[in-house]
N, C-alpha and C positions, 0 to 999 in steps of 0.2 A: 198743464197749459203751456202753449208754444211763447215763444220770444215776444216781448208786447212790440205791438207794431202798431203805430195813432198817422192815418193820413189825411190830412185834410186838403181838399182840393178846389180850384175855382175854375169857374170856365169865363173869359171873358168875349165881352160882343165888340170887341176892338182890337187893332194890332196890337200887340205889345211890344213892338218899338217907338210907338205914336204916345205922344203927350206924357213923356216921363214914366210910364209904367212900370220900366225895369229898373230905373232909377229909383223909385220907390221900394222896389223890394230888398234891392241894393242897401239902403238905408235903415229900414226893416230888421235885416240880417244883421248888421253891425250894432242898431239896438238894442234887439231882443236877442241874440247868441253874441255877443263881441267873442267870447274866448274860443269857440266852435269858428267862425269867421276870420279868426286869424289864422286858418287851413284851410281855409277855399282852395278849391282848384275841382277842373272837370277832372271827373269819371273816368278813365278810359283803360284800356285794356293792352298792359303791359308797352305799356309805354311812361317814361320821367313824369314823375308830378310837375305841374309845374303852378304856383304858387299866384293867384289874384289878387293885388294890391287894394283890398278895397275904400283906401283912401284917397283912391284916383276918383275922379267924378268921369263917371260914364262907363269904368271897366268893366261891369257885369256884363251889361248891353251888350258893349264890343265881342266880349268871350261869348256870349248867346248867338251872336249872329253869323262867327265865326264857325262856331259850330254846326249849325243849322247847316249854312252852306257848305259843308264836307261832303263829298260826293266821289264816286270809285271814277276811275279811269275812263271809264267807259264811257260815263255820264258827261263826264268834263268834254268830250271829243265829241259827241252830240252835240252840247252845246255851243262849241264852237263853231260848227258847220252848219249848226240850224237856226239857232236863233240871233232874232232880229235884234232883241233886248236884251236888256240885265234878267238873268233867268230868276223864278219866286223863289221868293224867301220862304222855305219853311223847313221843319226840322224839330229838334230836339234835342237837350243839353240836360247834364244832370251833373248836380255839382256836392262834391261832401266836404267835408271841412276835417277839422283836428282832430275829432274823435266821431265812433261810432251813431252816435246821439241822432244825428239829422243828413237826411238827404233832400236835395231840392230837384226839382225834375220840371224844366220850365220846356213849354214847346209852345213853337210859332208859328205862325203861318198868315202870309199876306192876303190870304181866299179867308176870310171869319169862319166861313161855314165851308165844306167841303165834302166829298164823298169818299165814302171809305167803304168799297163795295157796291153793297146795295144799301150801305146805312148815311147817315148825315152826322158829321161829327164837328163838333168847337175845334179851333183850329189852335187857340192859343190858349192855356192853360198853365196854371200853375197850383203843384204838389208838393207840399212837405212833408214828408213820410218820419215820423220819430221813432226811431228804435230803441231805445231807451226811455227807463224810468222817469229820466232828468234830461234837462239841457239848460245848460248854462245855469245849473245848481235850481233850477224852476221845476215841479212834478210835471211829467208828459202832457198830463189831462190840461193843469190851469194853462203850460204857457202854449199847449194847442188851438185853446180854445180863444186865448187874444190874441196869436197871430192870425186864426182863422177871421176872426171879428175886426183886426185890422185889414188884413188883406177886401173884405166886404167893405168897411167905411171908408177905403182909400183908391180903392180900384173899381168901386162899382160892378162888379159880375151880374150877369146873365144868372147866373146858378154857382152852389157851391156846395160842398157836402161833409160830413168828417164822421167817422166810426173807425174803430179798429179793425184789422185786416179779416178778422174771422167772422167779422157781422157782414163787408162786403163779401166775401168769400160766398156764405150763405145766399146771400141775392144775388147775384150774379157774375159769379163763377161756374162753370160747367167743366164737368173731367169726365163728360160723357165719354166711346169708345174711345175711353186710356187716354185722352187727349184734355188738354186745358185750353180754354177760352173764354172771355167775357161775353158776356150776355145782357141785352136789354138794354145796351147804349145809344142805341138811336134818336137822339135827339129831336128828329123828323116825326117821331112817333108818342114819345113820352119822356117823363122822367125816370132815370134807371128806377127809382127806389125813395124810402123814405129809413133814416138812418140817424145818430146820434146828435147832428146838427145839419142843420137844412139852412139854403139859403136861398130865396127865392127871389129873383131881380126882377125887372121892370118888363120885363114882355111876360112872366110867371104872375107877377100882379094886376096885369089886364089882364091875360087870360083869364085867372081865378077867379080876382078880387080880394085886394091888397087888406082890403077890411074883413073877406071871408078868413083870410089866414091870419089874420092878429086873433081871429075868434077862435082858433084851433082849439080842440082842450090838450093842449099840452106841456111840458111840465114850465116851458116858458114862449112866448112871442113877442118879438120886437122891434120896431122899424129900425133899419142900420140904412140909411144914406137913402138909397130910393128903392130900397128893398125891404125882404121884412126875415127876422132869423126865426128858427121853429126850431126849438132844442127837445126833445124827448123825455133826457136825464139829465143828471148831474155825473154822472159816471159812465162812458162809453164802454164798458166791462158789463156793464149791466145788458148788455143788449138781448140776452137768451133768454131771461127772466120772465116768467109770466106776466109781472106789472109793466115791464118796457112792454113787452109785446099786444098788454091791453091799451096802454097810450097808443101805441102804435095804431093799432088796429083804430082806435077812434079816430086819430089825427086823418088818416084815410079814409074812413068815412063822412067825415065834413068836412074837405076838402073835395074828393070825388073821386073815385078809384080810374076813371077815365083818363086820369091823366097821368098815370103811372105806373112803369111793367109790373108785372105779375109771372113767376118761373112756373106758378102752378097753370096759370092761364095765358100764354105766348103769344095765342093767333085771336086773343077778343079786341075789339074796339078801344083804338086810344086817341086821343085829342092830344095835340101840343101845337103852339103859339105859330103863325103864320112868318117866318125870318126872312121870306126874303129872297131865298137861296136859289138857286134851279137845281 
């Protein structure tokens, strides 16, 4: 078995600089990891750490936004000579702390919805990827699964999701000719999948029916804020197992397979929520 890896991720249907959002997770973080949290600092590639006080009130924000707007050379000198306005905010920041344990992977964008390609993607999202057993002396599994249910009961998501990296792998990764790419993210078409914990927001409960998914048979369902969670297992390791995969398979079936990719079936009919977007 390879390095465990637990991500749990949310997509939301709002800026995340709007209404205290990153503020929230800001607090979050110093919560649930204080000892990991006294090493913040972004990502980056060979260049000085440089160290986020997160006693400040608002400094996440500010280092998200900063980053976001990092742009080459070339870009900056367009912008100067073309535009009329302050150019969009969008981008992506990933921030690791004191040890290996956790990485945070937040990305923004002022467009909610956006194209990426020929697909439709959530603009603003937020990723805790645990690479480790523990954090903050807590098993991977329990303190994934309440920062996951926090992150739901305090930020409201559109959608959220959490399995270990080799269950998404399985759904939708592809290493078709020699090459890696994701597959069945198109939010314009479906939900990628159905995985270790599900979270289904408020445009996923009218489309469905908020009451059709508390019915799931599966190993739990719950309303969290104006959403509803659908848990699989108790264990995200379990995902290969004949018994996940007969939950699984039910949970899909009374639900409806219409509204979620399929790698064995790519080009059949899928339903997803009417957003808005062009």
């Amino acid at each position: 078995m390879g390095r465990f890896n637990l991500n749990c991720s949310v997509a939301l249907g709002g800026y995340l600089h709007d209404e205290g959002r990153l503020d929230y997770l800001q607090r979050l973080l110093v919560e649930m990891a204080p000892e990991w949290s006294a090493g913040l600092h972004i990502r980056r590639r060979r260049q000085e750490r440089e160290l986020l006080d997160l006693s400040v009130p608002g400094v996440l924000a500010k280092a998200v936004r900063e980053r976001a707007m990092e742009r080459g050379d070339l870009f900056q000198q367009l912008t100067k000579q073309l535009a009329d306005s302050a150019p969009r905010v969008f981008g992506q920041a990933e921030f690791a702390g004191s040890d290996p344990s956790l990485v945070v992977v937040v990305s923004v964008d002022e467009n909610i919805l956006s194209r990426a390609g020929d697909k439709m993607v959530w603009g603003n999202r937020i990723a805790l990827q645990v690479g480790r057993s523990t954090v903050n002396r807590v098993p991977a599994v329990t303190w994934g699964r309440r920062a996951f249910e926090a992150l739901c009961q305090n930020l409201s998501p559109q959608y959220g999701h959490a399995e270990i990296f080799a269950e998404y792998e399985a759904k939708n990764i592809s290493h078709e000719d020699g090459g890696t790419r994701a597959i069945g993210l198109d939010v314009g078409k479906h939900l990628p999948g159905l995985y270790w914990l599900n979270f289904f927001g408020e445009p996923f409960c009218t489309l469905i029916g908020a009451e059709r998914i508390l019915a799931a048979p599966a190993l739990e369902t719950r309303r969290i804020d104006r959403g509803v969670l659908v848990a699989l297992a108790n264990d995200p390791i379990a995902w290969n197992t004949s018994e996940y995969k007969l939950v699984e398979a039910r949970v899909r079936d009374h639900l409806g397979h219409q509204y979620f990719f399929s790698r064995d079936q790519v080009d059949r009919r899928t339903i997803a929520p009417n957003f808005g977007a062009s």
